[in-house]
N, C-alpha and C positions, 0 to 999 in steps of 0.2 A: 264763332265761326266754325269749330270742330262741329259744335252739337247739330249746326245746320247739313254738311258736307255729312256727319253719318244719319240723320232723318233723309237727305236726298238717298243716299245710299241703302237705306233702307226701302224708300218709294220705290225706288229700281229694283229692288231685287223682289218685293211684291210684284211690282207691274210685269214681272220677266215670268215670275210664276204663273202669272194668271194669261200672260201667252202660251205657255206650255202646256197649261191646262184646254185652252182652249183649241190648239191643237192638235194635244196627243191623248186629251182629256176621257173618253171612252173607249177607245182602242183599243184590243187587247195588247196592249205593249207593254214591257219593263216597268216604264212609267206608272199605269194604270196602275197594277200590281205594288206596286212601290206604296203610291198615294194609297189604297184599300187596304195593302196592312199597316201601314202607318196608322190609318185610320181606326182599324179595327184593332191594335195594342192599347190606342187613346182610350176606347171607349167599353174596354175590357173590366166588366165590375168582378173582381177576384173574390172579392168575399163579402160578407156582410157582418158587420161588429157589433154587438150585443151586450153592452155591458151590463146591462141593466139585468139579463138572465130573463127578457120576455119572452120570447118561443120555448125557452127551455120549461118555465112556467106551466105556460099554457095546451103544452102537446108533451106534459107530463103529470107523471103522478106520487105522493111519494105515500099513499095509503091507498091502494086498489081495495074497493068495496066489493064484497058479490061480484066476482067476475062470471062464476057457472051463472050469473042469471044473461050475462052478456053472452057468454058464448054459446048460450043453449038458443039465443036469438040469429045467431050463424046458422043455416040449413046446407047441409050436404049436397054439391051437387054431384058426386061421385056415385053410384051404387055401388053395393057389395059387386053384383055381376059386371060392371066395371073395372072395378078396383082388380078382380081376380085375375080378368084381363089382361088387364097392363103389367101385372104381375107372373104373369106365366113367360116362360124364355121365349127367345126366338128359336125359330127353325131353322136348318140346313135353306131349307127353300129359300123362307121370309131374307135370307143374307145374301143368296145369289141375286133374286129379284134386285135388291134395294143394291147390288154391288151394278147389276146389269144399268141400271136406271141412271146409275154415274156417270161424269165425263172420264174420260181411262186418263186423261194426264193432268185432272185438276187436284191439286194439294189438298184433304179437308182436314189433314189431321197436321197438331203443331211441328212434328216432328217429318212435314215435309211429304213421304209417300203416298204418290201418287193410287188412283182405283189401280190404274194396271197391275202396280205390286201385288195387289191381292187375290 
C-alpha cells in the first residue's frame, strides 16, 4: 500500500511538471531559465579520460626526425618589407587618430580608464 500511494505520488508530481511545462514551457520566465540550466549542467561533458594515453600517442612524438625538412615546407607569409613595418613605432599622429576613432567613456584597458583619460 505505501509503494502504491508513493508511485501515485510520483505520477502527480510528473503530470504537475508536464503542466508547467506546458504552460510556462518557452517563455522567457524563471522557469525556462531554470529548466535550460538544469538542462545544460546534465549535459555538460567536463572532460574526456584517456587512459589508455591514445591522443597523447598519436599527436606526439618522442624522436622528431628531420624537422628542417618540415619546416623548410612552412613558406613565409610575412616579407622582410612587412615585417619592418610592423616593427617600426608608432607616431605622435598614428596615437591621436587611433585615440580619436575611440568611444571617450569606453573601458579597453584592464585597469579601467576610460579614451577620455588619455
Amino acid at each position: 500500500e505505501l509503494n502504491e500511494l508513493l508511485e501515485m505520488e510520483e505520477i502527480m508530481w510528473h503530470q504537475r511538471s508536464r503542466v508547467s511545462w506546458l504552460r510556462d514551457g518557452d517563455k522567457n520566465t524563471k522557469f525556462f531559465h531554470s529548466k535550460a540550466s538544469q538542462r545544460s549542467l546534465k549535459n555538460r561533458i567536463r572532460g574526456i579520460r584517456d587512459d589508455s594515453d591514445y591522443f597523447q600517442s598519436i599527436f606526439s612524438t618522442s624522436q622528431p626526425v628531420n624537422m628542417q625538412r618540415v619546416l623548410d615546407q612552412v613558406h613565409g607569409r610575412v616579407t622582410v618589407e612587412m615585417n619592418e613595418a610592423l616593427m617600426t613605432g608608432f607616431t605622435r599622429n598614428e596615437i591621436e587618430i587611433a585615440l580619436r576613432q575611440m568611444h571617450l567613456t569606453k573601458a579597453l584597458r584592464p585597469d579601467g580608464m576610460p579614451a577620455i583619460f588619455f
